[in-house]
PyMOL Python script that loads the backbone (N, CA, C, O; Angstrom):
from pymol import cmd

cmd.read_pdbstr("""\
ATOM      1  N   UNK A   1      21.448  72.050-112.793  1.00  0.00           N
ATOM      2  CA  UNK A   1      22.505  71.078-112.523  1.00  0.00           C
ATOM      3  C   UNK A   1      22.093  70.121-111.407  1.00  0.00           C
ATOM      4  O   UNK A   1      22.170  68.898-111.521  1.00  0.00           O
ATOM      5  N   UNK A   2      21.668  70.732-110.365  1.00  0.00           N
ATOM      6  CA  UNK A   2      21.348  69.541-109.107  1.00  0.00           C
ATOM      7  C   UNK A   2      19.711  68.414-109.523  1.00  0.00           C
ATOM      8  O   UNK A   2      19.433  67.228-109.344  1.00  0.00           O
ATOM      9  N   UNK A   3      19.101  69.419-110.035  1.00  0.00           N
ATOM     10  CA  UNK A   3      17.873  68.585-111.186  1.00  0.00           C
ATOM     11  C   UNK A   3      18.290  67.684-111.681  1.00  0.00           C
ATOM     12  O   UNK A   3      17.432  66.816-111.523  1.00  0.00           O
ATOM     13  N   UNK A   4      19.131  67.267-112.239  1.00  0.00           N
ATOM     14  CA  UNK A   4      19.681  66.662-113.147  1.00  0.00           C
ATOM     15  C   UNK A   4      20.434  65.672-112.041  1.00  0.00           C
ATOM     16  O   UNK A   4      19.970  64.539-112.170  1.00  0.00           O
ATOM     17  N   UNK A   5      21.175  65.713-111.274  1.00  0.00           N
ATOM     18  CA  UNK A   5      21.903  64.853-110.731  1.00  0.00           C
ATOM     19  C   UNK A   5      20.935  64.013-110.013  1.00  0.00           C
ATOM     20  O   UNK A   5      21.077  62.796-109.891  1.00  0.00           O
ATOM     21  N   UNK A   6      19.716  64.844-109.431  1.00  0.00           N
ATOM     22  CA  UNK A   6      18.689  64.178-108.279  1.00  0.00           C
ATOM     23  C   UNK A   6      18.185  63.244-109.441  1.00  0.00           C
ATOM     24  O   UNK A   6      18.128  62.190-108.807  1.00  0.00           O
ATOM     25  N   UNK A   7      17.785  62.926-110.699  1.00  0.00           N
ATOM     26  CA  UNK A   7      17.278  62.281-111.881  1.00  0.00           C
ATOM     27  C   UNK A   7      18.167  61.120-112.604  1.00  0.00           C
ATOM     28  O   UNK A   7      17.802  60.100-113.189  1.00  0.00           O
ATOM     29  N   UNK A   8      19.788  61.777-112.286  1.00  0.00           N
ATOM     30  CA  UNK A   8      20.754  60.783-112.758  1.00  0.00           C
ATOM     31  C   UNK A   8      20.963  60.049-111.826  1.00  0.00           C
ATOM     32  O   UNK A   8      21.073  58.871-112.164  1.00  0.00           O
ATOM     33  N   UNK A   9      21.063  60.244-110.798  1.00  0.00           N
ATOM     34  CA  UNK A   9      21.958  59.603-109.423  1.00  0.00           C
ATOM     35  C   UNK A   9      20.999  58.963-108.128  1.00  0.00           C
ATOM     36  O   UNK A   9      21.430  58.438-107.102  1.00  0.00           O
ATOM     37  N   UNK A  10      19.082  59.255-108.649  1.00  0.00           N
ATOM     38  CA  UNK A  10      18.596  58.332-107.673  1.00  0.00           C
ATOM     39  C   UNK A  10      18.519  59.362-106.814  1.00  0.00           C
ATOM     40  O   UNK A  10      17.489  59.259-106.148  1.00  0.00           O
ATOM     41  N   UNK A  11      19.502  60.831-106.380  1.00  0.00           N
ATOM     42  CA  UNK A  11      19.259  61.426-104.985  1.00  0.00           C
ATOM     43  C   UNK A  11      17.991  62.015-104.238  1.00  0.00           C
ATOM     44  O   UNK A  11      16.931  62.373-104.752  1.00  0.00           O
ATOM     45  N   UNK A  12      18.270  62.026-103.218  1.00  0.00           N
ATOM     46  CA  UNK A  12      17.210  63.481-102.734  1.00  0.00           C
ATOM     47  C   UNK A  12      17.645  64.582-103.323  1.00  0.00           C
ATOM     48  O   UNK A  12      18.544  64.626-104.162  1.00  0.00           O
ATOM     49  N   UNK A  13      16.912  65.650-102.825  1.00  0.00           N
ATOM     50  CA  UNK A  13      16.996  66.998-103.240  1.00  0.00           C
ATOM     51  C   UNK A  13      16.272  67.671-102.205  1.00  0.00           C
ATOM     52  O   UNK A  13      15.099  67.339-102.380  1.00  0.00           O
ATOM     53  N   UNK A  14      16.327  68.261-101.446  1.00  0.00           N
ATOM     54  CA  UNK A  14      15.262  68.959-100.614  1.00  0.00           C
ATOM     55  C   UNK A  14      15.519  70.344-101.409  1.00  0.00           C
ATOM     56  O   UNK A  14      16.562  70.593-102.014  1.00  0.00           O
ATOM     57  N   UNK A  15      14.437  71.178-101.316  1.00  0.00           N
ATOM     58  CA  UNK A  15      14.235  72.608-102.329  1.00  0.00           C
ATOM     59  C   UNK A  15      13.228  73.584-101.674  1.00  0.00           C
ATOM     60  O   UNK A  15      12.058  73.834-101.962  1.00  0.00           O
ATOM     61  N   UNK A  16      13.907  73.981-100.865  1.00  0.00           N
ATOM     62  CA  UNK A  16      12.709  75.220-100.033  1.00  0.00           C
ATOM     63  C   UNK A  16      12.509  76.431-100.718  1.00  0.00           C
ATOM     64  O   UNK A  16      13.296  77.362-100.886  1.00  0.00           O
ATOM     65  N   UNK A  17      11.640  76.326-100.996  1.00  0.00           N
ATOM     66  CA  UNK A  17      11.130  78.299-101.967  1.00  0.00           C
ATOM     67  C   UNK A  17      10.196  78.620-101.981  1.00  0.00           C
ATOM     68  O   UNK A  17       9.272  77.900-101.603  1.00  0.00           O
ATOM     69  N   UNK A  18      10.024  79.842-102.423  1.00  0.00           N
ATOM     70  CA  UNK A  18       8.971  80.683-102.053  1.00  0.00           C
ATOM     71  C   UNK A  18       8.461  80.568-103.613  1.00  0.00           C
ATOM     72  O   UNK A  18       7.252  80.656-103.827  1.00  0.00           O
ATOM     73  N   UNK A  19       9.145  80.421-104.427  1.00  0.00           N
ATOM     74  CA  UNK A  19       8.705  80.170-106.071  1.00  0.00           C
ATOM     75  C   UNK A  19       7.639  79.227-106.574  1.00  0.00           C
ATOM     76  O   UNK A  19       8.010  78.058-106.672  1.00  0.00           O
ATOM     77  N   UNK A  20       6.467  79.476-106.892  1.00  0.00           N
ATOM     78  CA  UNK A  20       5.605  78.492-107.608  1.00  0.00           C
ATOM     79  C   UNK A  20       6.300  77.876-108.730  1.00  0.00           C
ATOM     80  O   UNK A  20       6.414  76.695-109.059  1.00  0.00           O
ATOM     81  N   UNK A  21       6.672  78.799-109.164  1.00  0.00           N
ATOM     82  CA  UNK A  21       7.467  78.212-110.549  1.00  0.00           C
ATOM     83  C   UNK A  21       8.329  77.406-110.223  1.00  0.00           C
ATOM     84  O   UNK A  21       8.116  76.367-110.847  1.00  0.00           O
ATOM     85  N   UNK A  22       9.235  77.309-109.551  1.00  0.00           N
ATOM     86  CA  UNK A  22      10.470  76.769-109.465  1.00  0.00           C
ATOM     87  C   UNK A  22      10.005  75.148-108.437  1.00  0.00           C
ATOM     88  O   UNK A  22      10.630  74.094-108.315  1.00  0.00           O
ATOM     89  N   UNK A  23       8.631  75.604-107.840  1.00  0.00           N
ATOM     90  CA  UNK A  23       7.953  73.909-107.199  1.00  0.00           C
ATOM     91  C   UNK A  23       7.892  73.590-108.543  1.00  0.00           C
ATOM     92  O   UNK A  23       8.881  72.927-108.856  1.00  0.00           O
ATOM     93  N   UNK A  24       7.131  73.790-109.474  1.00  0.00           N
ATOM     94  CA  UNK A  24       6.356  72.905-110.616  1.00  0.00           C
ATOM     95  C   UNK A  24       6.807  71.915-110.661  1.00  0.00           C
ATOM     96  O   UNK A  24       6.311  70.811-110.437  1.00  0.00           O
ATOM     97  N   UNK A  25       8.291  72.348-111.103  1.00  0.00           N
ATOM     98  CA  UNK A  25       9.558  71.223-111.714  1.00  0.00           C
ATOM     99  C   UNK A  25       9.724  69.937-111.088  1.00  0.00           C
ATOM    100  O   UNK A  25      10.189  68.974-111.698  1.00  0.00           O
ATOM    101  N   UNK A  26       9.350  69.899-109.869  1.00  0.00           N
ATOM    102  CA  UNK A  26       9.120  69.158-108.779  1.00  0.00           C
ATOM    103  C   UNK A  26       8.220  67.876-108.754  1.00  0.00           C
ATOM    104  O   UNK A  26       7.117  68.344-108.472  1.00  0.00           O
ATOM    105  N   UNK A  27       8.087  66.680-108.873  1.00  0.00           N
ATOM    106  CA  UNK A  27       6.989  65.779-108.628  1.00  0.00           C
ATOM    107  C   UNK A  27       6.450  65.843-107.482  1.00  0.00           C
ATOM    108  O   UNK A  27       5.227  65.980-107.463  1.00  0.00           O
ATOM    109  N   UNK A  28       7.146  65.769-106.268  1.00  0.00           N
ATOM    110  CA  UNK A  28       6.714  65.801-104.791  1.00  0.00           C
ATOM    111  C   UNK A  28       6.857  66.949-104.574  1.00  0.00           C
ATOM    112  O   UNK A  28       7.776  67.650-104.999  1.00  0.00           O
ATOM    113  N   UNK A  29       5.850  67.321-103.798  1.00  0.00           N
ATOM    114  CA  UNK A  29       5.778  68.939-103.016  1.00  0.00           C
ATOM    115  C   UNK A  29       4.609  69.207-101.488  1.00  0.00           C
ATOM    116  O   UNK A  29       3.453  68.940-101.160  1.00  0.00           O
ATOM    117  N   UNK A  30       5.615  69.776-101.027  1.00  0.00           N
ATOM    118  CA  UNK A  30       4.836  70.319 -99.552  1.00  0.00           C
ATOM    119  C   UNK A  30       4.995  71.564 -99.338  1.00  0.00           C
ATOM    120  O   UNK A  30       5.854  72.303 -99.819  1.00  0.00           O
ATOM    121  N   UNK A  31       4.006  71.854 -98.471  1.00  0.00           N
ATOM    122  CA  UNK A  31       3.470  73.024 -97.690  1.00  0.00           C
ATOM    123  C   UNK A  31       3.727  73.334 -96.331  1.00  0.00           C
ATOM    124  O   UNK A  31       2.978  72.611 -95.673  1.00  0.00           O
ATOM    125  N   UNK A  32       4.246  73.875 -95.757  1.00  0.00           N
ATOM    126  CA  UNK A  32       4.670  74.136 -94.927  1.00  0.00           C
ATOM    127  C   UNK A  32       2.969  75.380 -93.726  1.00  0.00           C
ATOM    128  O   UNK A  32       3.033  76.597 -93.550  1.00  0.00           O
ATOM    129  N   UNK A  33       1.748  74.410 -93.187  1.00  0.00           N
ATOM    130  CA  UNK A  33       1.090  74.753 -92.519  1.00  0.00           C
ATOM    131  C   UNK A  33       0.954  74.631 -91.136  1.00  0.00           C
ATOM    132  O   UNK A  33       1.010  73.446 -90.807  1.00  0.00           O
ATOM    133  N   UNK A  34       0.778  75.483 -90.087  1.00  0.00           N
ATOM    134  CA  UNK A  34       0.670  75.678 -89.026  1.00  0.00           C
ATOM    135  C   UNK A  34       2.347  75.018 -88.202  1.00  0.00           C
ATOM    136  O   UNK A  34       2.250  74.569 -87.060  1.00  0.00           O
ATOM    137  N   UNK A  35       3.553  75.030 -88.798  1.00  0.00           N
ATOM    138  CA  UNK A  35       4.318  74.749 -88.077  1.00  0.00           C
ATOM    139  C   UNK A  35       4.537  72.667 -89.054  1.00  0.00           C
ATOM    140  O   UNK A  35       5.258  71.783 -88.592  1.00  0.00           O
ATOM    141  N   UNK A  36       3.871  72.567 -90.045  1.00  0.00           N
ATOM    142  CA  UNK A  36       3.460  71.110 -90.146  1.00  0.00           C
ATOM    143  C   UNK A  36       4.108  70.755 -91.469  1.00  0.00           C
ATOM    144  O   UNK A  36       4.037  71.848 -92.031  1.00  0.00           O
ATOM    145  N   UNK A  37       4.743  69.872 -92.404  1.00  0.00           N
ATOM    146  CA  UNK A  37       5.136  69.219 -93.293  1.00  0.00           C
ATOM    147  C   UNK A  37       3.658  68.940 -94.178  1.00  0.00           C
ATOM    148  O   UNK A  37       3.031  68.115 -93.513  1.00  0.00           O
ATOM    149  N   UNK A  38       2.971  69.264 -95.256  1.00  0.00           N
ATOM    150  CA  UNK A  38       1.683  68.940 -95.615  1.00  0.00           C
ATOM    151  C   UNK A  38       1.785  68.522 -96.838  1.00  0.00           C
ATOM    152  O   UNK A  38       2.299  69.335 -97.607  1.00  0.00           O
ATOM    153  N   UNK A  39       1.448  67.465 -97.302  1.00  0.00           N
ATOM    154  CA  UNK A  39       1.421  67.159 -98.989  1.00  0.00           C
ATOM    155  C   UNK A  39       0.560  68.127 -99.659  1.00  0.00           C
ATOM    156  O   UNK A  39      -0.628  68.231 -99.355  1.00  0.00           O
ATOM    157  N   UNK A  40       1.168  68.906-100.643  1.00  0.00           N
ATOM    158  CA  UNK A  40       0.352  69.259-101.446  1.00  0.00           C
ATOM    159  C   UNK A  40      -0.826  68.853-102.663  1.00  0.00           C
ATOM    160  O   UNK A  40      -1.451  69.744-103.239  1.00  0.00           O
TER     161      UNK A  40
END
""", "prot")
cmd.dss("prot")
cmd.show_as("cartoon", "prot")
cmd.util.cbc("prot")
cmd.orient("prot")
């Protein structure tokens, strides 16, 4: 449901998880190293 709204409506979405799977879905994705925001 929020997939869908972030796609209909233009929004952000921020999505913190521990799930590979559940990044995939994702176009943009980061890493969270040494304390740091990192493009994956």
């Amino acid at each position: 449901l929020l997939a869908g709204l972030h796609q209909d409506q233009a929004l952000v979405l921020l999505v913190v998880t521990h799930s590979e799977a559940l990044a995939e879905r994702f176009t943009r994705k980061y890493e969270l190293v040494d304390g740091t925001l990192k493009p994956c």
